[in-house]
N, C-alpha and C positions, 0 to 999 in steps of 0.2 A: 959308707957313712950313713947313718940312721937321725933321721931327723925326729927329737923325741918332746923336742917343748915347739910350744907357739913361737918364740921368739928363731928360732930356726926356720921352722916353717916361710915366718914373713919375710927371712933373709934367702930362701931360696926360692922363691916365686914372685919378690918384688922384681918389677918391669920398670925401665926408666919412661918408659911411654902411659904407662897405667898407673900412676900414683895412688895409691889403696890404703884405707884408713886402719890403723894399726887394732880399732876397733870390732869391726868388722872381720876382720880377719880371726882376731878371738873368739869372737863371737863365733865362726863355724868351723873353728876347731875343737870348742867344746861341745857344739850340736849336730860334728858328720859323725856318724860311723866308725870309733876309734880302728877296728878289725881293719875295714876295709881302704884306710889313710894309709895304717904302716904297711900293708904287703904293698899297695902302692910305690910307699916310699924304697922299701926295700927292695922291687925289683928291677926301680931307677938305677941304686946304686951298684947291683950288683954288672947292668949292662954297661958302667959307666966304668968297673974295675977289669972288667973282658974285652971291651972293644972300645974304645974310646973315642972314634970317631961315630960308632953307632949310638954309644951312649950319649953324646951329646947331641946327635938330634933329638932320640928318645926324651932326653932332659928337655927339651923346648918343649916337642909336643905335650910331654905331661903337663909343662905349668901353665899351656893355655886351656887342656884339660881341665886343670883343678881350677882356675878362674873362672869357666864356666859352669862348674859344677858349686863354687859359691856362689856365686849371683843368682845360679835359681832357686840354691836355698835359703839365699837370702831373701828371698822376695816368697817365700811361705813362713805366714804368722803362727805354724804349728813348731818350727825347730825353733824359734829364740823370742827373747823377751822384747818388745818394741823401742821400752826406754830405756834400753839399753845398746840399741841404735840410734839413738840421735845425735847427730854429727854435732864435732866441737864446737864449729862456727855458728850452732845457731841461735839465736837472740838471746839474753834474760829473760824477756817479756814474753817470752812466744807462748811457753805453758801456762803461765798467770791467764792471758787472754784465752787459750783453748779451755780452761779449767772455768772460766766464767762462762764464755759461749757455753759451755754443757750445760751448766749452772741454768741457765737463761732457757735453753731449750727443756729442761726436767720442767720448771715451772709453767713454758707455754703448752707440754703435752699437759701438766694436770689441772692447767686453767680448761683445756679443751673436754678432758672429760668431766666438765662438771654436770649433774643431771637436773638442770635448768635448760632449756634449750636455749638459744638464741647465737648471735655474733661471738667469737672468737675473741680469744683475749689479745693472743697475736703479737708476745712483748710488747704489749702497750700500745701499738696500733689501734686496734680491738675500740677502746675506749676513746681516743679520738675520732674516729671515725663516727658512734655514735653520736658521740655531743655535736657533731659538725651535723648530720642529717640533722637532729631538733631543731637548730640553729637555722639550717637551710631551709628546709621543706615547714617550717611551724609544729608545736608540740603536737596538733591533733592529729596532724598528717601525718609524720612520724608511727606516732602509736599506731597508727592502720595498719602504716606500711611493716614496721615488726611484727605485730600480732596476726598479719595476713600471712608471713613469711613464714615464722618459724610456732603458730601455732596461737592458743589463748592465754597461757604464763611463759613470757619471757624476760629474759637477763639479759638489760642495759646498762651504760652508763654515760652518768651528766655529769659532767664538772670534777672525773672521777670518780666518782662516787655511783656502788651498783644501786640501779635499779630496775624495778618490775614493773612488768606493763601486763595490767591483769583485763581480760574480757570472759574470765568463766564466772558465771553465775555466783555461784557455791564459793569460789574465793574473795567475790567482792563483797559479799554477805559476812564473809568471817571479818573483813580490815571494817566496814563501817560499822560493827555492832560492838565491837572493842575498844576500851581508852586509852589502848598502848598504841592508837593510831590516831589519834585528836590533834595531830603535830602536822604541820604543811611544808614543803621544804622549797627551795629557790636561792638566786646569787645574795649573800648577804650584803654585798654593794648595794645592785638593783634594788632590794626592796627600803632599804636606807633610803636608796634616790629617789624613790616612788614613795617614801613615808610609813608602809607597813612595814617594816620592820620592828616586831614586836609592839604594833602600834595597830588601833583600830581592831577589825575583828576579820576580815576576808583572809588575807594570808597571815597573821599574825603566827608565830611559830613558838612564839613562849605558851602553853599551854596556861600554867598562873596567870597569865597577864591576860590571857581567854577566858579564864573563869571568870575575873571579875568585868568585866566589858560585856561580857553573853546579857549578861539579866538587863541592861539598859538596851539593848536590842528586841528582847524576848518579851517587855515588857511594852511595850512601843508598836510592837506588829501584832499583837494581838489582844483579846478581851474589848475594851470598847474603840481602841483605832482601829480593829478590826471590822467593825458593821460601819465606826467613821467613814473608812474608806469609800464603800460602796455610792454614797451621794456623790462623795468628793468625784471618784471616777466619771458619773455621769454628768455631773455641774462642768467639770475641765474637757467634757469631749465633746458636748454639745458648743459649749464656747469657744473652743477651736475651729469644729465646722461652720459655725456660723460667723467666723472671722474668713472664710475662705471668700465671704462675700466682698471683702475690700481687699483682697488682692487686687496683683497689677493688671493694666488694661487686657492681659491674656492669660490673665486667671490660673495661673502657674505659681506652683511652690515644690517643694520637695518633699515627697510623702514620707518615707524616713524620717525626716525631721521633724514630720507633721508628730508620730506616733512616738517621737521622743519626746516631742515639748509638750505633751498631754503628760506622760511621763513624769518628767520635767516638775511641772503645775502640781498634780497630785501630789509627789513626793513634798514638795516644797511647802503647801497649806497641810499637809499633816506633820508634818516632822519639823519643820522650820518655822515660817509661818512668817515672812519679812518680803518685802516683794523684791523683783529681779528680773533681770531681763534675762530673758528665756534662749533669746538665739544668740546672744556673747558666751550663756554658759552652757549650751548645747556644744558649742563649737568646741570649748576648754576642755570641755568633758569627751569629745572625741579626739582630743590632740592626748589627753592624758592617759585613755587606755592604749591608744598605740606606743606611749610610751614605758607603760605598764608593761605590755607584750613584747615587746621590744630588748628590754632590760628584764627580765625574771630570770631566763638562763642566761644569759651571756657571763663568762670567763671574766677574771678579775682584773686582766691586763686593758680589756676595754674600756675599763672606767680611767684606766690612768693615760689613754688618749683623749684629751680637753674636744677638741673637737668632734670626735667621732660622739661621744655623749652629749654633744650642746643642748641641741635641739629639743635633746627628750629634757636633758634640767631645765628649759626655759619652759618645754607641756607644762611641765610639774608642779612648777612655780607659778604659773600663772593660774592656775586652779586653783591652788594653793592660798594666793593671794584673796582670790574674788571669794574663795570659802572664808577666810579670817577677815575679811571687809563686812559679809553676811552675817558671823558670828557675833562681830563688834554690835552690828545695825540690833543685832537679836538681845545682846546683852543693855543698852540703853531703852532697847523694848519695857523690857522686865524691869528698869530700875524706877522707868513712869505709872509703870499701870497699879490700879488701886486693887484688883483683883487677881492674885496669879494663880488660882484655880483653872481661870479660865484661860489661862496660854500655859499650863504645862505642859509642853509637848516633850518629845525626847529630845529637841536641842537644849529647855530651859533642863531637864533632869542631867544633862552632864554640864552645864556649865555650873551650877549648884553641889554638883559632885565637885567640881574642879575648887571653889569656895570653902569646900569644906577641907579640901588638900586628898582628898581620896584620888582626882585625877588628875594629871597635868597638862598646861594649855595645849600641847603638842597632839594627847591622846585623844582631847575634843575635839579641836577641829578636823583631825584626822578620822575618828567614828561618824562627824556629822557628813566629813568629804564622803565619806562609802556610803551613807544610808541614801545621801542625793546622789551619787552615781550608780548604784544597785538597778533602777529600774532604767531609765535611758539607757544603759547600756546594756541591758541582759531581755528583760521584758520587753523593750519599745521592736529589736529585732524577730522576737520572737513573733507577736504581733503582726508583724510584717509577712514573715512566712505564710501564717496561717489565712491573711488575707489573701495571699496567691494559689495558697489551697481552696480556698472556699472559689476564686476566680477559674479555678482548675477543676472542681468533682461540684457543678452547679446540683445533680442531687442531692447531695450534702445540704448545701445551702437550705435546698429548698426543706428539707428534714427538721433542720435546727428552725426553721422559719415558724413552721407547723408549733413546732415546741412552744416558742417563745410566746407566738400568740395565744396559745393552750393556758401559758401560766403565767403570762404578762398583758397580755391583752393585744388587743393590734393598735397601731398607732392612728390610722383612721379616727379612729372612734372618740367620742368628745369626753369620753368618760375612761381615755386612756390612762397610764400614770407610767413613771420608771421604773425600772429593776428594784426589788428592796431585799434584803435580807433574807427574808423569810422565802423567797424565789430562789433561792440558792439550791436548795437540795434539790429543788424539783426538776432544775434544769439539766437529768441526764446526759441526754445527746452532746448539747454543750460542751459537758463536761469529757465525754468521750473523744469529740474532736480533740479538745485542750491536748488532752492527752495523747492522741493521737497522732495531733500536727508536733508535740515531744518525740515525740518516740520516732516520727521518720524523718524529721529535721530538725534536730536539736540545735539549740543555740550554745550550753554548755554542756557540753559530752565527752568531759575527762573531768574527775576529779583526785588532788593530789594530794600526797599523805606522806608521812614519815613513820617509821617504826621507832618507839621508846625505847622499845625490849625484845630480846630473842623469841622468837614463835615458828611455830611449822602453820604453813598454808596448803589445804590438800595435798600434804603428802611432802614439800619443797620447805629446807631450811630456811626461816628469814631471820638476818640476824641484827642487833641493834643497829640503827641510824642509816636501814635499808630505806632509799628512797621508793615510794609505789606512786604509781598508777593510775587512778580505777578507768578503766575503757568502757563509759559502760554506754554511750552510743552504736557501739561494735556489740555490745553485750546485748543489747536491745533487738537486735536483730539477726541473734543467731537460735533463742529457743523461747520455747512455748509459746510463741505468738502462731497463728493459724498461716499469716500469710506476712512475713518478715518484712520484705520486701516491697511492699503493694502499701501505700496509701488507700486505707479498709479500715472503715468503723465498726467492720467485723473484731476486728484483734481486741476490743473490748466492750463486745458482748457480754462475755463472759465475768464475772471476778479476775482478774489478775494477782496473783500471787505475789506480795512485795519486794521477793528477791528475785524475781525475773523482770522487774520495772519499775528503777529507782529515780525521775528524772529532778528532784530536788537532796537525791543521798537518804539517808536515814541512820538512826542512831545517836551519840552522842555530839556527834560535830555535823550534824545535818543543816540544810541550808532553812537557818533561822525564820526568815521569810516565807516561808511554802507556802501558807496559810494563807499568807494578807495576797499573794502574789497570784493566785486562783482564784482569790474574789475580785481582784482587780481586771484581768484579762476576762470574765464571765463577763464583768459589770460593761467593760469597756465592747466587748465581741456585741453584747444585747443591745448597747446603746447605736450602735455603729449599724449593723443588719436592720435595726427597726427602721432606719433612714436611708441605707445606703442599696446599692445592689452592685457585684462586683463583677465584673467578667474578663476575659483574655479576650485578646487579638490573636489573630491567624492562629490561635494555638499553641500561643507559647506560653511556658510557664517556669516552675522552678529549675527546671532542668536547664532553662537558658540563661540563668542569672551565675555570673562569676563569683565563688565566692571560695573566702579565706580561712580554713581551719589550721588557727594556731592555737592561741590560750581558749579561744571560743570562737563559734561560725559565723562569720559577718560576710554579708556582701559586699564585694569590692565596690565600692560608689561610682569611683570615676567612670563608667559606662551607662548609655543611653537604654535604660533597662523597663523605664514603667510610666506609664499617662496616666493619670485618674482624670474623667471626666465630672465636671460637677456641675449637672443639671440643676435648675430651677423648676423643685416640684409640683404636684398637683395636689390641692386638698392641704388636709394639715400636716401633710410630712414637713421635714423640713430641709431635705435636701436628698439628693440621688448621685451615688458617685456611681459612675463606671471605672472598670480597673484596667489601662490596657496595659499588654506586654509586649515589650517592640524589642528587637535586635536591631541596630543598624550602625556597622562599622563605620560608612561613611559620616555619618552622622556625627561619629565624635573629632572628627576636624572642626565640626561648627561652631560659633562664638555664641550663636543669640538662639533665639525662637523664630523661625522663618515664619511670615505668613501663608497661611495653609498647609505648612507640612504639620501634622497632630504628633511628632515628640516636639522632647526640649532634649539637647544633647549632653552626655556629662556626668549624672545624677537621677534620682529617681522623681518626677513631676506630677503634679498635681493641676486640673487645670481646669476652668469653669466655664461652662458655655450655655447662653439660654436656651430655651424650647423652644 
């Protein structure tokens, strides 16, 4: 008997012990060796018609033969079709699901070769992971941490959305000088809850609603509020130090807060012009940028937890408040006075805007909240630093001293006078520090941007509604400076080339205030050195102060960081600060000012002692 179809076959090699899929079995009888099955088969039957007890063993052994002779060709992907193996029993879903994993895995290999460097896309991983590092570690730190890792242009993303974190020169130069980059990006919650949302002028992200806001800014910091300023700095710094004489019986205040509420004063008598108490809105105004920082990236399900967001809507609004109380005091200002030539500042030009229907009450007090928070919180830090550098490279000091008496006179002398305008250019060295104390300790050293329109960046696609970047604290210190690294009045010797050292941006959306913000720290640095002298303790200095890079560099306060001594001078000075810098952990368990120990624990201190 000749076995010449399949269905034969599976009737003489089925086993009651081996139950075998009738598919299977087809399957390798269309893919063995037809020759080599029938002689096979044929010379079963012919031992099977001769001897019949031989043949029937022969019959056994053959069919555990060809059982094993299918199974290992069943298990080679070269003789048969695979989906054409797959058992009856198994799922509907099975192939939908392998058919999408593949799916999943083509997109995560060509997310991976993208020729951006950075973090993996990872199915979606990828991009969690970054927005949680921003989130954790703070924007600034972040950026380090990516640009240190995977190079100077890398590919992140926030909230979804790709973006670039740029520290090469040559690319930061191309996004600031373009207007398809004047656009700022962040959580459209956060800046709702924070009020810039398309409001004011710092993150504002409507470009139109920027154009017209820019010129009541641009006009305000510059031309004659610009030379205004420089008295006003001097009048607000001397009357600050000279208020350190009625401090408390231990002559202690908080020097931070000292160089905010000068800050503070300034902004307030040139842009406002109403009076105010200085350390209620010192305070507002430090609750309301950590609330600022706090809320820009955060994810949208945050705000829809009441309580996780309290804290920051009550910063917000309490600024909020004490700014539309100021406004109100500013608006009955104006509707007494017989002359309003003589208080146009830029609060009375946008409430007059608002009058005319050009703005609404919202976008005023929101311009006037940023122009009084712009220098307390950006300049008063900054300030700070450069006093612990000047406490830190006392040659320095001594250099800018030489200077100032050269083109200001020395204060000794009866025939002294203050900083004026026309001192401005001459004060190189000054100017050099300013710069300098930027460049190695920036206060803001990221700025961020959105792309309008598709562009290539040296050589990398960007394409509409790419979030960027700029690194350019990291960009500061990686070329053409002589010694990157080193706090050196060497690194601007030289001219500096403006794309190697941007620390106010430039371009189109450059930071509106440069100008006023450099005569102000000259005005403020001259008045301060003519009076003051600064020094460290044991040797400490920036490197031992804690501090926070997120949206900008701040020093963590809560710690026991800094003494100013404030002598009772000799002659016509009129005051002598010493700078100390103290570390002392135990110190921050303490409640008060111990007598005889010289910190105060907690905060940075100010403290006066006679001669």
């Amino acid at each position: 008997m000749l076995y010449r179809s399949a269905s034969e076959l599976i009737t003489y090699i089925s086993l009651p012990t081996l139950p075998i899929s009738k598919k299977y079995i087809m399957q390798w009888t269309k893919t063995s060796p037809k020759t080599q099955l029938l002689q096979n088969m044929q010379r079963i039957e012919l031992k099977v018609e001769n001897s019949p007890e031989q043949g029937r063993v022969l019959q056994k052994q053959t069919k555990q033969s060809l059982l094993e002779e299918m199974l290992l060709e069943t298990l080679n992907p070269m003789h048969y079709n695979i989906t054409s193996l797959v058992p009856d029993t198994m799922p509907v879903a099975t192939v939908p699901i392998l058919i999408l994993m593949c799916f999943l895995f083509l997109i995560w290999n060509h997310e991976e070769t993208s020729s951006i460097p950075g973090p993996g896309y990872c199915m979606g991983i990828g991009p969690l992971l970054s927005h949680g590092r921003f989130l954790w570690m703070g924007v600034g730190n972040a950026c380090n941490y990516y640009n240190k890792t995977y190079g100077e242009f890398v590919r992140v993303w926030i909230s979804g959305e790709e973006t670039f974190i740029i520290s090469k020169s040559s690319s930061v130069f191309h996004v600031m000088k373009h207007w398809h980059y004047v656009s700022r990006f962040g959580s459209k919650l956060g800046l709702q809850c924070i009020g810039m949302y398309e409001n004011g002028i710092i993150f504002n992200n409507n470009p139109a609603h920027w154009k017209e806001i820019r010129p009541f800014f641009t006009k305000a910091l510059s031309g004659p509020g610009l030379v205004r300023m420089i008295a006003i700095c001097v009048e607000s710094t001397i009357g600050h130090l000279d208020k350190l004489e009625g401090t408390t019986a231990l002559g202690h205040t908080n020097a931070l807060d000292l160089m905010r509420r000068i800050m503070l004063d300034t902004s307030n008598k040139l842009f406002l012009g109403v009076p105010l108490d200085e350390n209620a809105i010192v305070l507002k105004i430090q609750n309301y940028f950590d609330a600022w920082q706090a809320l820009l990236l955060k994810p949208d399900i945050f705000f829809k937890i009441s309580w996780l967001c309290k804290k920051y809507k009550d910063a917000v609004k309490d600024l909020k408040g004490a700014m539309e109380t100021l406004i109100e005091q500013k608006r009955q200002k104006l509707s007494t006075v017989e002359k309003l030539d003589e208080h146009m500042d830029f609060a009375s030009q946008l409430i007059f805007a608002q009058n005319r229907g050009d703005l609404t009450a919202e976008n005023v007090n929101q311009c006037v909240l940023e122009m009084m928070i712009a220098a307390p919180d950006t300049l008063s830090v900054t300030l700070f630093f450069m006093l612990i550098l000047i406490a830190e490279h006392p040659t320095v000091e001594e250099e800018m001293m030489r200077e100032i008496e050269t083109v200001v006179g020395k204060q000794e002398l009866q025939s002294d006078r203050d900083i004026q305008s026309e001192d401005m250019p001459n004060l190189k060295i000054v100017e050099n520090f300013i710069y300098e104390s930027m460049r190695y300790q920036p206060v803001v050293d990221l700025i961020m941007r959105k792309a309008l329109q598709d562009d290539v960046i040296d050589g990398y696609p960007v394409k509409k509604g790419t979030n960027i970047i700029l690194n350019i604290g990291r960009m500061h210190k990686l070329e053409f400076f002589p010694k990157p690294n080193e706090f050196s009045l060497e690194n601007f010797e030289k001219n500096v080339p403006s794309r190697y050292f941007q620390p106010f941006g430039f371009g189109p959306r450059s930071c509106v205030g440069k100008f006023i913000a450099m005569v102000m720290m000259k005005a403020i640095l001259v008045t301060l050195l003519r009076r003051c002298r600064v020094h460290t303790m044991k040797g400490r200095g920036l490197n031992n102060i804690q501090k926070n890079n997120d949206l900008s560099m701040h020093p963590i306060e809560r710690q026991p960081l800094l003494e100013m001594v404030h002598n009772k001078p000799r002659g016509k000075m009129s005051c002598r600060l010493v700078l100390y810098l103290l570390m002392c952990d135990w110190l921050m368990s303490q409640d008060a000012f111990q007598p005889g120990l010289p910190v105060i624990p907690r905060h940075l201190s100010l403290r006066r002692q006679s001669r």
